[in-house]
C-alpha positions in Angstrom: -5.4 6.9 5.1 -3.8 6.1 8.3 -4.8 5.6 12.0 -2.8 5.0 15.1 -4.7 1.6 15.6 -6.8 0.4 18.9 -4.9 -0.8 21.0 -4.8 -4.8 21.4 -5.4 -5.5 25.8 -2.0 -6.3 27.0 -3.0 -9.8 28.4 -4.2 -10.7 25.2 -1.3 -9.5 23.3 1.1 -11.7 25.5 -0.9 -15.0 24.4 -0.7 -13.7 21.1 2.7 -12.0 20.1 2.5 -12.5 16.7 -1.1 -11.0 16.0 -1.0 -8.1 14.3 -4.8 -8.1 13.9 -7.6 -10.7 15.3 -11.0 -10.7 15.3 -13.1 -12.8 17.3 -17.3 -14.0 17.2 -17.5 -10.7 15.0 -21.1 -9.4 14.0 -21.8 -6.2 12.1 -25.8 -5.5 11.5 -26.6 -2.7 8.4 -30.2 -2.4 7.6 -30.6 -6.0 5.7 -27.3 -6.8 5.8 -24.9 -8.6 8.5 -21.8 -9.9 9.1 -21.5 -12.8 10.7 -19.4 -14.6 13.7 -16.5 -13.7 11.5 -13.4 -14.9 13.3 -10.1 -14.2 11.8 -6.4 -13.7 12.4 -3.3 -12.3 10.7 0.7 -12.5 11.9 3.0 -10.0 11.4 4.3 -10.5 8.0 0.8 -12.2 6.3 -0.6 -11.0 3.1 -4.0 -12.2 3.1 -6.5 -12.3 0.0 -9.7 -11.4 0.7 -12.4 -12.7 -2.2 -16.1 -13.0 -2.7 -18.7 -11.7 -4.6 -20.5 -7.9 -4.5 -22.3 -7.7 -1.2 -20.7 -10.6 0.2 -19.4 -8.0 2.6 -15.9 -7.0 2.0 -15.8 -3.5 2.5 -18.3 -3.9 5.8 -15.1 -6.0 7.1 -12.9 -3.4 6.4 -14.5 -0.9 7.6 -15.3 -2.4 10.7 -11.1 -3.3 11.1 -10.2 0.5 11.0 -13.2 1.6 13.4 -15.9 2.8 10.7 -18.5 1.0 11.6 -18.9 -0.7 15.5 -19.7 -4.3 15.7 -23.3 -5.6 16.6 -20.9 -8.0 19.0 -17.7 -9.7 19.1 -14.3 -7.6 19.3 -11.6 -6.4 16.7 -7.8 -7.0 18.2 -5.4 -4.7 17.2 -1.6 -4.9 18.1 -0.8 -1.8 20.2 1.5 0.8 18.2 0.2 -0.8 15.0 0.2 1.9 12.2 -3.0 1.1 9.3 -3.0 2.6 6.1 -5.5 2.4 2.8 -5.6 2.7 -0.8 -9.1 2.2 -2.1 -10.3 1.7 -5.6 -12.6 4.7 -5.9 -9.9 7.2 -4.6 -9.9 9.2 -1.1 -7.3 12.1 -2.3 -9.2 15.6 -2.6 -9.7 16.0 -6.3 -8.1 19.5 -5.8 -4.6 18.5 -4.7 -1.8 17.2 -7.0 1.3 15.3 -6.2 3.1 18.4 -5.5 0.6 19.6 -2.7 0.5 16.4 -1.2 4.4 16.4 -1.2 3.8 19.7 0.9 1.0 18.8 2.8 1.2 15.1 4.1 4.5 15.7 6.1 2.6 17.6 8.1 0.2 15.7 9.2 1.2 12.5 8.9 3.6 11.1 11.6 5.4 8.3 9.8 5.3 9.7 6.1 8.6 9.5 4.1 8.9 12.1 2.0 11.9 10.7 0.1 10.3 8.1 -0.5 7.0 9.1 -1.7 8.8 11.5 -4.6 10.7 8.1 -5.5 7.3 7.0 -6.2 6.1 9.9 -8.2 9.2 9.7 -10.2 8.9 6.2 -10.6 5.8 5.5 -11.2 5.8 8.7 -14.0 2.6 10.3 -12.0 2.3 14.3 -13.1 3.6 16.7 -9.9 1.5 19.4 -11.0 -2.1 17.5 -12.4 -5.0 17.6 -10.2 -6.1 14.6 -9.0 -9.5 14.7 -10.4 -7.9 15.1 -13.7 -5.7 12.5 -13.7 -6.2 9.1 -15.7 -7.9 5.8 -13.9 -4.3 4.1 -14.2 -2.4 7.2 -12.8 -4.6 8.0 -9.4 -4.2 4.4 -8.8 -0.5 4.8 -8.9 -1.0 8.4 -6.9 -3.2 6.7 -4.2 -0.7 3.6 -3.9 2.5 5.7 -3.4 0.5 8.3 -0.7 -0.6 4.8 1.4 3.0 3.2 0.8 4.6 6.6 2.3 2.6 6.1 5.4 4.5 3.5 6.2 2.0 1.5 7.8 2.3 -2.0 10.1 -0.7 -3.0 8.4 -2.0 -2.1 5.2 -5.3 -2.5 3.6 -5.8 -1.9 -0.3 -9.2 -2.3 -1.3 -10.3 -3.4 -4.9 -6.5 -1.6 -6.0 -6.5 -3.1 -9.2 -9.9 -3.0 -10.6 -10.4 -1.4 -13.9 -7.2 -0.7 -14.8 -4.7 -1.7 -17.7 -2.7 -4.6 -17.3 1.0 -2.9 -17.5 -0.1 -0.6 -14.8 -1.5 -3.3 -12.4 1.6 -4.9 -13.3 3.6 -1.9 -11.8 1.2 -1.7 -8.9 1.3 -5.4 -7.6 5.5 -4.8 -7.7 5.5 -2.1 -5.9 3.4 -3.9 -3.0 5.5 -6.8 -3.1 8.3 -4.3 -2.9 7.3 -2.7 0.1 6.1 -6.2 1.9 9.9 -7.5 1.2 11.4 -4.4 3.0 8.9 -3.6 5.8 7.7 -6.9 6.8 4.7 -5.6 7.3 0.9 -6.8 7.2 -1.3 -6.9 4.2 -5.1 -7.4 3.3 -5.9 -7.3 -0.1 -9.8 -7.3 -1.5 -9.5 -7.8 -4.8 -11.9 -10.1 -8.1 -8.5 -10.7 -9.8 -7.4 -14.5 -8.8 -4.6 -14.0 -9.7 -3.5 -10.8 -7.9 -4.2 -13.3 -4.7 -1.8 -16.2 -6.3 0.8 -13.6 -7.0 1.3 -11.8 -3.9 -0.5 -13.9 -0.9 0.5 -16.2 1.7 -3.3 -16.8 2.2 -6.8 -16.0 1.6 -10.4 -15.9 2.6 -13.9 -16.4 0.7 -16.8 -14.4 2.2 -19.8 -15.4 1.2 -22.8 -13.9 2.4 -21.3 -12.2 5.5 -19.9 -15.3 6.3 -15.8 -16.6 6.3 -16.3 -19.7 4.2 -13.0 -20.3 3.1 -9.3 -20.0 4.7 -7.0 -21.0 2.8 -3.2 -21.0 2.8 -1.0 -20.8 -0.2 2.3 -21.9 -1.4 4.5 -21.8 -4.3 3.7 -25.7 -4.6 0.1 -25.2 -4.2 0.0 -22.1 -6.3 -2.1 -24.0 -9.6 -4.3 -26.3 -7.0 -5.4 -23.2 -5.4 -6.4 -21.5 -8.7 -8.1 -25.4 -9.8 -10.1 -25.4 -6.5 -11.5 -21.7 -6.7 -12.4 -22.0 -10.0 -14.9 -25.4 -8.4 -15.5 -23.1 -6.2 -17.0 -20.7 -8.8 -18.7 -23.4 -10.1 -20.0 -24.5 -7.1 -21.6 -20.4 -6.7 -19.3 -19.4 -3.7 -17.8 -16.9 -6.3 -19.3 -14.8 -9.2 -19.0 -13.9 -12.3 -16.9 -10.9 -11.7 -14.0 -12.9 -10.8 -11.1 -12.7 -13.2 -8.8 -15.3 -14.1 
């Protein structure tokens, strides 16, 4: 959902005025599994792709960025005043409310929520006012989920696995309405997603973790659109990436 960020130290956020988000020599230990000496920034304005394979640690990053989990060392820069919000794959709406309830609800305790236009996204994007949200299709609490973290209005926004399992008119809906709201916001975007070309189609960048580790960061543009998409597919080969990958 969304969080009034930490705030970045105000020395720091002189020397870097265009951060939005850095993080620097950053180490995050779970049982077996760590990230590490991750070390990563994003301007205002970026869409970044993040990419790698199941356990490579994509969600432990995220998580970590919006103050989940604490870091075993190194620190997590955050522009002050910055506003996150997420849309996650496997849903984080109460399976009770609909779209009308949230349409009631949200306002009030969300600061930057715009209700006109979150019912131009309901109306839109076709989703039911009245349906539960447990009993709504795969496709449609996508939708749901995407027009509640695009309401937010968020500085930065995170959208985790968005498109996974889902048809392709409806990802097709979904990846317009991101580029939509990057185009009039400005704002920030990470993306973690298996579907190369989600990363072609609507980043300015992207990184490869592999094994808790940054092993790739890489800049895109329209130019270097099809060599981008050529050298991650030698990187597949190569076993940076897996199987799930699509193309």
């Amino acid at each position: 959902m969304t969080e009034e960020a930490r705030s970045m130290n105000s020395s720091k956020g002189k020397q870097h005025a265009n951060h939005i988000l850095m993080l620097k020599a950053l180490s995050v230990e779970i049982g077996h599994f760590s990230l590490k000496d991750v070390n990563l920034s994003i301007n205002a304005g970026d869409v970044l792709g993040v990419i790698g394979s199941n356990g490579a640690g994509k969600t432990t990053l995220l998580k970590t960025i919006i103050g989940i989990l604490k870091p075993t060392s190194g620190t997590v820069f955050i522009k002050k005043g910055t506003a996150i919000s997420m849309a996650f794959d496997d849903g984080y709406i109460p399976e009770s409310l609909s779209a009308k309830d949230i349409d009631y609800i949200f306002p009030k305790i969300f600061k930057r929520w715009d209700r006109e236009k979150y019912r131009q996204y309901i109306d839109k994007l076709k989703i039911p006012k009245q349906t539960n949200f447990i009993d709504l299709s795969k496709g449609t609490k996508t939708k749901l989920g995407l027009a509640v973290c695009l309401s937010m209005n968020g500085d930065l926004v995170i959208l985790d696995e968005i498109t996974s399992g889902i048809d392709p008119l409806t990802r097709i809906e979904i990846l317009n309405e991101i580029k939509a709201y990057q185009n009039q916001t400005g704002a920030s975007i990470i993306l973690v997603t298996h579907i190369l070309d989600d990363v072609i189609q609507l980043c300015n960048r992207f990184v490869v973790l592999t094994n808790g580790s940054i092993t790739t960061d890489f800049s895109l543009t329209p130019e270097t659109d099809e060599a981008v998409l050529k050298s991650l597919l030698v990187a597949k080969k190569w076993g940076i990436l897996n199987d799930r990958l699509s193309y």
